[in-house]
N, C-alpha and C positions, 0 to 999 in steps of 0.2 A: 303136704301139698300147699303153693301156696295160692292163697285168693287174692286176686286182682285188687278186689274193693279193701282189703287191708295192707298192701302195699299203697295206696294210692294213700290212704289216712295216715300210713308214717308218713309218706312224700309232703303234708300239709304243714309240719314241721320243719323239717330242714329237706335238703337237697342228697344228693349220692354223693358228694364231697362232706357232708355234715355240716354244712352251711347254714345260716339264720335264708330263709328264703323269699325273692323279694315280692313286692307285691304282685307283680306281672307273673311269678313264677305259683302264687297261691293261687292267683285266680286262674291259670290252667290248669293246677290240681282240684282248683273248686270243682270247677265244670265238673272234669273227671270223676269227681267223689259224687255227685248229684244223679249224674250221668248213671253210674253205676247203679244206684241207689234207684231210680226213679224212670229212665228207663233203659234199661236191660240190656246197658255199655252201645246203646243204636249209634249216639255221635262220638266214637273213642278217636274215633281212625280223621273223622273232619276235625275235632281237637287239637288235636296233632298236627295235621297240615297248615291248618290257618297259624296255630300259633308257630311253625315252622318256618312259614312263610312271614309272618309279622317280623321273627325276629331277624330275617336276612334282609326284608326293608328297613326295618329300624336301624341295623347297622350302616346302610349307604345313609341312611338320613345325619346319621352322626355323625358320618367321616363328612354331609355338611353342614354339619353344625345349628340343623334345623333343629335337633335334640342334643342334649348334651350328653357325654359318655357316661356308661355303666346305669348303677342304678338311680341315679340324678334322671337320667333320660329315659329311663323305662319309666319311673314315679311320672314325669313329665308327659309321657304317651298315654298314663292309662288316665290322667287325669284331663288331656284333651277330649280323649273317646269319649270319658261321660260328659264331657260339657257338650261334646257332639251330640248324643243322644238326650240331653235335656236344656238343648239350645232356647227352643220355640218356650220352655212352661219352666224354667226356674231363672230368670235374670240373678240369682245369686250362685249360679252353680260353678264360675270360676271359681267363685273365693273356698269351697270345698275340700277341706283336705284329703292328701290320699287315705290316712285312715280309715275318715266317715266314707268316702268312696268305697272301699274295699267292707267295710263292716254295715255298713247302715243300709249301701245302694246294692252291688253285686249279693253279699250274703244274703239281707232279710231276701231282696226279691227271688231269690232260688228259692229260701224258704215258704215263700209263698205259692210260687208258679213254677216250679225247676225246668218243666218238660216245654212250655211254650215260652218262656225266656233264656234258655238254652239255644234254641234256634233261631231265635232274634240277635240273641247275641253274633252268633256265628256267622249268620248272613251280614250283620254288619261288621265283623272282623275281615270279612273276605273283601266288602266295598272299600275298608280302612288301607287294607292292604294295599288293592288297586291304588287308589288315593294316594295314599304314601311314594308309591312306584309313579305317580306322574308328576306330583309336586316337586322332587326327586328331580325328574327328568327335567321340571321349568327353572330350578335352581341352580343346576349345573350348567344350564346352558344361557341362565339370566344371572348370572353370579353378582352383577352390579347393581342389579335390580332398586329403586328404592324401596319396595316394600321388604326387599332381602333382609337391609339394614334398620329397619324398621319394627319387623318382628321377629328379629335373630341378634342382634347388635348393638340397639338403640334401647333396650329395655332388659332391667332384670329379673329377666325370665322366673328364677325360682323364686324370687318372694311375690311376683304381682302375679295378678287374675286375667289382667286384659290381653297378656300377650297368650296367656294359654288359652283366653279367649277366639282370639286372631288366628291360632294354629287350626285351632278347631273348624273357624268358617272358612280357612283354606284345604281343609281335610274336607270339611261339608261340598264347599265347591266343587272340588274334583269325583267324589262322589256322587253327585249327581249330573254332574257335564261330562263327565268321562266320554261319554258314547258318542255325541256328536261333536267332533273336535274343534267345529268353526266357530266353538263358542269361546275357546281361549285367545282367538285374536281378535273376537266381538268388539268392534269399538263405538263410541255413543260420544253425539254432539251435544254440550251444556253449554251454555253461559260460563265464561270467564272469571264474570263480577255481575251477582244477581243486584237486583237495584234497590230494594233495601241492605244491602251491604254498600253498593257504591254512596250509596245518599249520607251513610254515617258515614263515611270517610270522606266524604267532601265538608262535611258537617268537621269533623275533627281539624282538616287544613284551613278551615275560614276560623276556627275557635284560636289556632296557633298565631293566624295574619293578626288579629284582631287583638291577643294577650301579648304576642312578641313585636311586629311591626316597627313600634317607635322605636324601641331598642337596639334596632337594626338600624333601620335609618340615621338614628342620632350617631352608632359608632362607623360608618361608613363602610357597613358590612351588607350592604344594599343587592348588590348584585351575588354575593355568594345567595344570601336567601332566599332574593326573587327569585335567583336560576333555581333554587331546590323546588318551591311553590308551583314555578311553570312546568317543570318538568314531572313532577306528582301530578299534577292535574292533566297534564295531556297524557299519558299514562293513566289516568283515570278513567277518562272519555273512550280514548282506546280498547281498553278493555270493558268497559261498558257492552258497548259495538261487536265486540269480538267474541267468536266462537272456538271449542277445544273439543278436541278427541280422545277419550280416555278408553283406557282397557275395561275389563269386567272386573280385572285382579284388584283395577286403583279404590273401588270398592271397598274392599278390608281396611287399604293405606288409611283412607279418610275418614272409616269409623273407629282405628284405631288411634289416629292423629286427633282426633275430636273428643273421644273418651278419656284418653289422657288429659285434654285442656278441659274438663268440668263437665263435659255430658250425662246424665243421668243414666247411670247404672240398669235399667231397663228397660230404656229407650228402643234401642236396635235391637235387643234380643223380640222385643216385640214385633216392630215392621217384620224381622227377618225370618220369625213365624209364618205371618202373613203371608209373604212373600212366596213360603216355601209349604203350604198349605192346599195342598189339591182339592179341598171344598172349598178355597176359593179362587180357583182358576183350571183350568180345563187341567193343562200343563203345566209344567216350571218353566217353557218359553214363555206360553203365556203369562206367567208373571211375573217376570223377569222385564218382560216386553212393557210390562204396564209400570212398575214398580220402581225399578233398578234405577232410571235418572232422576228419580225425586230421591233418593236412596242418597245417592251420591251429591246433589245438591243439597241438601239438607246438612252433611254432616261436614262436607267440604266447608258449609258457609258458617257454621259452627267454629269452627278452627280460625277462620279468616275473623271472624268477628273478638275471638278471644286475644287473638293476635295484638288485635286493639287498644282488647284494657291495658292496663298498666301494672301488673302484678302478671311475673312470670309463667307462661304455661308450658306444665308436663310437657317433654318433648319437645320444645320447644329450642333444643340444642341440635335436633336434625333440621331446621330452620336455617339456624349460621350455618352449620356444615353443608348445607345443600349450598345455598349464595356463596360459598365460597368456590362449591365446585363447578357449577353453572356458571357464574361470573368473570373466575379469576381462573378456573381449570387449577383448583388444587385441590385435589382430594382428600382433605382430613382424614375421612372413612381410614385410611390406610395408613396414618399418622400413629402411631404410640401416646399410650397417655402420658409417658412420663417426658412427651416434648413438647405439649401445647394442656393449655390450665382454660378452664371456660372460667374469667377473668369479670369482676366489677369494672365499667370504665370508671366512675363516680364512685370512691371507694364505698365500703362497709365500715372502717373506721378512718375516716377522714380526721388530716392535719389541719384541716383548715375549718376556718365556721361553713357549715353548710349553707346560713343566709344571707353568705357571699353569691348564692346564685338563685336569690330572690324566694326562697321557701323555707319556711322551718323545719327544723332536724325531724320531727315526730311524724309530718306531713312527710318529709323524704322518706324514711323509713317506712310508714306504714304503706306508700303508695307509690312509690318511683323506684327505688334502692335495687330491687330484683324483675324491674319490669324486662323483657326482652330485647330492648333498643340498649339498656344501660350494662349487657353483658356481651365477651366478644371473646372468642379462641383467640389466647394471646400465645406466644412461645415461649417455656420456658425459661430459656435464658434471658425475654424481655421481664420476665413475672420476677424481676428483684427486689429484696426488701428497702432500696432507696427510694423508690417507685411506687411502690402500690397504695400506699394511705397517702401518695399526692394528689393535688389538682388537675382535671385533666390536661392543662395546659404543660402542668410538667410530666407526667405520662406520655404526650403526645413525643415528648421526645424521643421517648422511649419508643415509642410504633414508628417513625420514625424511620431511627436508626434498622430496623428490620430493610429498610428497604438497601442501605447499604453495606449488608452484611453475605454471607458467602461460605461455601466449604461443607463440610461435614456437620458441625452445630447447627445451621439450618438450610433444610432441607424443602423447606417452604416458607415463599413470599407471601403475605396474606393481605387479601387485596381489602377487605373492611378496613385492616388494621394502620394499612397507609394511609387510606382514604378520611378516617380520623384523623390523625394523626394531622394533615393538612387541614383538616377544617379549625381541629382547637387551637391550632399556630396561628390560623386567622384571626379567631378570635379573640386569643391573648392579645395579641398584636395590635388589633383596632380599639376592642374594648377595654381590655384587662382582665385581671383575676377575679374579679368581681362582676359577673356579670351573669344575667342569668339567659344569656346565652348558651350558652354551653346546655341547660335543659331544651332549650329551643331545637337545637339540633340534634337533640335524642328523641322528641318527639316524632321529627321528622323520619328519623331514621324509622318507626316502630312502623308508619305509616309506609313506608317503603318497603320494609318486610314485607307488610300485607300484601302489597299490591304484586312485590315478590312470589310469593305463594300462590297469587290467582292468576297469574300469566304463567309459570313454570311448572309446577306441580300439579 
């Protein structure tokens, strides 16, 4: 005769193909095995359904791309779920591997409690589910979405923690808004540019007038950089004044956008505790209501402020690729890597002395070399080895020629890379090679991002 509970302990080994079996496929024979053991097969039959159900949404999730296929993207779901379930009390539970997931969290705690985390489980595989089936539904129908490209595109996924982070508070979200649906087109008026952010960026253009100025003036490059000055600053004032409507979802965008550029790692798992804590608020409207715009200001102005320094921030490559698509209507997003290179303007090994442009090589390096203003999606074909350890002035030729080129080789104009291109020809032109212009107008440029990001994003 054969007994349940010892078919179920072969099944913990391999599969009915004789397969090594994966971890989504053990923890449904956990269950089963505990189940059997502890109580008296009650949830065999909800086992079955949920995970039946789990694995035909996880399939649409795949085909987009929100999970990767096979067992890359089963390892990636079950490793979201527990970050789901110990969002609020572990700030280190992305970096978790599936192993210790599967042996240290799922097993000891059967072992301890099988019969009341059995049904914990289950009840949240069924929210998961749901969950899955609406996020699903906003992907498909938001395919351009930035937060799409953000935490499906923009990061890789299997070796970091903050994107299966991000998964998690978009599994979290739908899981508890599911039911009132007006909460997904919920939108909330902030501030554009909070005013200690606007104050240090007014602060950083009066330090540029002040260290570059004469240089300008002396080479009669006078109205290129007044006009840059006046135009950042009304642009500043602007957005000062100005208000924006964001979604619930942008949310995620800007605490994933912000952890990537240096946020502390327990930062938001905290608020979002908080937040999502019914001993401190009636409901999750209620705090949501109370919570959610300091939520989003806070991490929004984190990003905008990292923007600033001068040392590259994480992510900070969906920055160009947004200004390019907003600005010039080119969508990178949809470019191949192997046609566009995210490019030093200011090389890495520069042919020339670097105190050709007024700083020493060690100060370039430690502080300028990879900041966000000195790197630019260049094309392929412009990223030649004549070209890239030059000056920008001889570069510039190079961005240039993009704009007179045509046909199948390129398929995209890029509007940075002209807009360069015209300024260091200026400058050659007026000042020369030597001139430490050329940093001037990378500053400005980083300063323009920023302000980039607080009006669009």
């Amino acid at each position: 005769m054969l007994v349940p509970q010892y078919a179920i302990q072969i099944f913990q080994g391999q599969n009915d193909r004789g397969k090594k079996l994966t971890y989504l496929e053990r923890l449904k024979s956990l269950l089963m095995l505990f189940d059997s053991r502890f109580c008296n097969f009650k949830n065999q039959k909800d086992i079955q359904q949920r995970f039946a159900e789990l694995y035909r949404v996880l399939d649409e999730s795949m085909e987009l791309n929100f999970f990767k296929k096979g067992e890359t993207g089963e390892n990636e779901f079950l490793r979201t779920f527990y970050v789901m379930i110990k969002i609020g009390n572990d700030p280190e539970a992305m970096w978790t591997s599936i192993e210790d997931i599967y042996e240290k969290y799922f097993k000891k705690e059967l072992m301890d409690k099988p019969e009341g985390k059995i049904s914990f489980w289950l009840r949240e595989l069924n929210n998961v589910n749901q969950s899955i089936t609406n996020l699903n539904h906003h992907l498909l129908n938001n395919i351009a979405d930035n937060l799409y490209y953000i935490v499906i595109i923009s990061m890789p996924i299997e070796i970091n923690g903050f994107s299966i982070r991000s998964k998690a508070l978009l599994l979290q979200f739908h899981c508890y808004f599911s039911a009132p649906p007006e909460w997904n087109d919920k939108l909330l008026r902030i501030s554009c540019l909070e005013e200690e952010t606007a104050n240090l960026i007014d602060a950083k253009i009066t330090d540029i007038e002040h260290k570059y100025s004469p240089d300008w003036q002396n080479s009669e490059l006078n109205d290129l950089f007044s006009s840059k000055i006046v135009m950042l600053r009304n642009k500043l004032i602007n957005l000062k004044n100005a208000q924006k409507e964001i979604s619930i979802l942008d949310l995620v965008k800007w605490v994933e956008l912000a952890v990537w550029a240096g946020e502390p790692k327990g930062t938001f798992s905290n608020r979002w505790n908080f937040v999502f804590n019914r001993k401190n608020c009636k409901t999750h409207r209620d705090a949501v209501d109370i919570f959610w715009n300091d939520l989003v200001r806070t991490y929004r102005n984190n990003y905008l402020k990292n923007l600033l320094e001068l040392q590259f921030p994480r992510c900070g490559g969906f920055v160009l690729k947004e200004a390019e698509r907003l600005r010039y209507n080119n969508n990178l997003h949809n470019v191949s890597r192997n046609e566009i290179n995210l490019e030093h303007i200011i090389p890495q090994n520069p042919k020339f002395p670097i105190r050709d442009l007024g700083i020493s090589e060690n100060e370039f390096r430690d502080n300028y070399l990879n900041s966000l203003a000195n790197l630019i999606f260049l094309d392929q074909e412009l990223n030649k080895p004549g070209s890239i350890d030059q000056p920008p002035h001889i570069k510039a030729a190079y961005y240039k020629d993009q704009l007179g080129r045509d046909g199948d080789k390129v398929k995209h104009v890029m509007g940075e890379v002209a807009k360069l291109g015209n300024d260091f020809d200026m400058i050659f032109k007026k000042s020369g090679r030597k001139s430490p212009l050329y940093l001037a107008c990378l500053f400005l440029r980083q300063i323009d991002l920023a302000l980039f990001v607080a009006e669009m994003l």
